[in-house]
C-alpha positions in Angstrom: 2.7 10.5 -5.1 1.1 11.3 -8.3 0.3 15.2 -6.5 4.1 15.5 -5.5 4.7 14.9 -9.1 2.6 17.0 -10.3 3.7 19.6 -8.1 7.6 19.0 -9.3 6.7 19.5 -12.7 4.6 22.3 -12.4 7.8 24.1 -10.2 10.1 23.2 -12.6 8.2 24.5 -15.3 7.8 28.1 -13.7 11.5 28.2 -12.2 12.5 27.6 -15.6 9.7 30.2 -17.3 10.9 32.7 -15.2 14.6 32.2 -14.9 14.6 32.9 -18.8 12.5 36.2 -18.4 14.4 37.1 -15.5 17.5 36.9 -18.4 16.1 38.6 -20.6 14.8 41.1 -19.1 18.3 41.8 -17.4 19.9 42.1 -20.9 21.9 39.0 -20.1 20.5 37.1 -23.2 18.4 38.3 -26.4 15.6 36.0 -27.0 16.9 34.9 -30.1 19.8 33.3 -28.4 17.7 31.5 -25.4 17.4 28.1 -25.8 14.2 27.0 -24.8 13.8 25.8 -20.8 14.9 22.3 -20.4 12.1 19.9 -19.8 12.0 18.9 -16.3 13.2 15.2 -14.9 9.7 13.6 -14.3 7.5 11.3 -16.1 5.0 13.3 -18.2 1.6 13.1 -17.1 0.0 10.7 -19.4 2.3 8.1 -18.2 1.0 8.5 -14.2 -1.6 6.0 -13.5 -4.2 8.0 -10.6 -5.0 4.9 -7.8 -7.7 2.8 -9.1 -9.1 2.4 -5.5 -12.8 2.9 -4.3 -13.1 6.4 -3.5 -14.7 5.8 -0.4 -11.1 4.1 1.5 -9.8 6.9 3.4 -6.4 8.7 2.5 -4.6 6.5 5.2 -5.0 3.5 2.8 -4.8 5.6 -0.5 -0.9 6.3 1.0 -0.3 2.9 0.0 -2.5 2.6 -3.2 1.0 1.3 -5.4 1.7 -1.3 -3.1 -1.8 -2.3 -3.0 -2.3 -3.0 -6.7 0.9 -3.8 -6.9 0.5 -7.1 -4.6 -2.9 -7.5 -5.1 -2.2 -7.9 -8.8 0.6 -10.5 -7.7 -1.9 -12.8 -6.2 -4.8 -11.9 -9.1 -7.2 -10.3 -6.4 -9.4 -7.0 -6.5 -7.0 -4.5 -4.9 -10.1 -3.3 -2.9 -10.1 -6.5 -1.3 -6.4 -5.7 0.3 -7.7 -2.2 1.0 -10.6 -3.4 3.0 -7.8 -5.8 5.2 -5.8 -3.3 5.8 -8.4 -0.7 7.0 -9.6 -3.3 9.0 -6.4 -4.5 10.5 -5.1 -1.4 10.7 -6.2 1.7 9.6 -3.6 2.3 7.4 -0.9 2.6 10.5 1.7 0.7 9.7 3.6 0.9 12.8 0.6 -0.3 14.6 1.4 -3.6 16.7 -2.4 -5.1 18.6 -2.4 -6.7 21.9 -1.6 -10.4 20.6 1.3 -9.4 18.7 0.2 -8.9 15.2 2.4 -6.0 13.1 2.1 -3.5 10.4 -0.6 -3.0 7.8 -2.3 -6.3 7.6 -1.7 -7.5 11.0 0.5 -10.2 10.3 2.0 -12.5 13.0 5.9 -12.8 13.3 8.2 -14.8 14.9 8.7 -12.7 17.9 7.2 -11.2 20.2 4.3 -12.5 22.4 3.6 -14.0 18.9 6.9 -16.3 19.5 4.4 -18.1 22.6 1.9 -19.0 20.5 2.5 -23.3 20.5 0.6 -25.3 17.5 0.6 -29.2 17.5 3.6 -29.3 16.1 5.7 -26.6 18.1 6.0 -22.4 17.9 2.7 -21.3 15.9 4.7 -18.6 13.7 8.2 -19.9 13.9 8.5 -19.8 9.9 7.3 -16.1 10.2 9.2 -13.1 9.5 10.4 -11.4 12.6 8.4 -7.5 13.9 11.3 -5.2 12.3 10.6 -6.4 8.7 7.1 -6.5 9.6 7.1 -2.6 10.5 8.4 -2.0 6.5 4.8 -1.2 4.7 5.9 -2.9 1.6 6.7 -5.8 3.1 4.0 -6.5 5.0 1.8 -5.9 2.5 3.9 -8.6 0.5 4.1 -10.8 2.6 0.0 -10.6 3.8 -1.0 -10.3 0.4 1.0 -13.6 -0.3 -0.2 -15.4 2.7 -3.5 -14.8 1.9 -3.2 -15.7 -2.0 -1.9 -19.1 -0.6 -4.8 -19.4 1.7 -7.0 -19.3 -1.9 -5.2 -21.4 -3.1 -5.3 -23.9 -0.5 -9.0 -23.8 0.3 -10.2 -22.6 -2.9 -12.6 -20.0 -1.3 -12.3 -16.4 -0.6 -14.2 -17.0 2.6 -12.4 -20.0 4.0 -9.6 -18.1 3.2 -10.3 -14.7 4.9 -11.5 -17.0 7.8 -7.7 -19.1 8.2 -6.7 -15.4 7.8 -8.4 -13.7 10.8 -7.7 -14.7 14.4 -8.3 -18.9 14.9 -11.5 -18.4 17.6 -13.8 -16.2 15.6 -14.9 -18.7 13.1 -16.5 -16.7 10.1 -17.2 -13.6 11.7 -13.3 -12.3 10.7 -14.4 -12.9 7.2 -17.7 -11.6 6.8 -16.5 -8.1 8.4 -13.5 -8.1 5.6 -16.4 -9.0 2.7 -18.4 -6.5 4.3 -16.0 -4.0 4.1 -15.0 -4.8 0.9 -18.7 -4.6 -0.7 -19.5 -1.2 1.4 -16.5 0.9 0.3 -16.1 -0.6 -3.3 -19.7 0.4 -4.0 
């Protein structure tokens, strides 16, 4: 994002550079009647924050780097710590759906689906679950993980137990301490 921006203003800069020598030189205008080039339509550099992710995440999660902080701010986590879920869960492919249903970016399970056979104690597993299609949108997935997880915090007051209640129910810790792992090996 912050490239293509770059890119735009640095195009707009020259198309306007040279459309006024192009002008001038042509006779059309004298330089002391040009107006000077109009500034292009994009926020000036100072005002585009770079991603504050590790280096070390590859470019498939840095395509999401906005969303990241943006959600991981929401739930007052270390936006590396989303980073590391979703390059375990998915890579970075958002459109990604695994064998037991879950969808998107951070895996989450909807209401449809093979998910939809899941039966808890009381009834469908996921029933209060958003359904695949909304799922499939990156930004809300990563809302809606992000979210789930920040309420998992909440409710068990550990990142661990959280990240376990996270991860698929027969794994016990092992979910977690892949996601911690991840997280201290990219984030240095």
């Amino acid at each position: 994002m912050i490239f293509k921006r770059l890119v735009l203003l640095m195009i707009s800069a020259a198309l306007a550079c040279c459309a006024y020598m192009l002008f001038e030189i042509a006779g059309t205008i004298q330089p002391s009647q040009a107006a000077a080039p109009a500034a292009p339509a994009v926020e000036p550099l100072a005002a585009i924050e770079p991603c504050q992710l590790a280096p070390a995440f590859p470019d498939a999660i840095f395509a999401y780097c906005d969303l990241i902080h943006k959600y991981a701010s929401a739930i007052n986590v270390d936006p590396n710590l989303l980073a590391a879920i979703i390059l375990q869960e998915s890579g970075g492919n958002a459109s990604i759906i695994s064998h037991s249903g879950a969808v998107g970016l951070m895996q989450v399970m909807p209401n449809d689906g093979i998910a939809a056979t899941f039966q808890c104690v009381n009834g469908p597993c996921f029933a209060a679950r958003p359904g695949t299609n909304e799922l499939l949108d990156p930004e809300f997935n990563i809302s809606y993980g992000a979210n789930l997880l920040g309420s998992l915090i909440t409710r068990t007051g550990s990142l661990r137990e959280a990240l376990r209640a996270y991860g698929p129910m027969d794994v016990g810790y092992y979910y977690a301490d892949i996601i911690l792992q991840i997280y201290s090996d990219y984030s240095g």
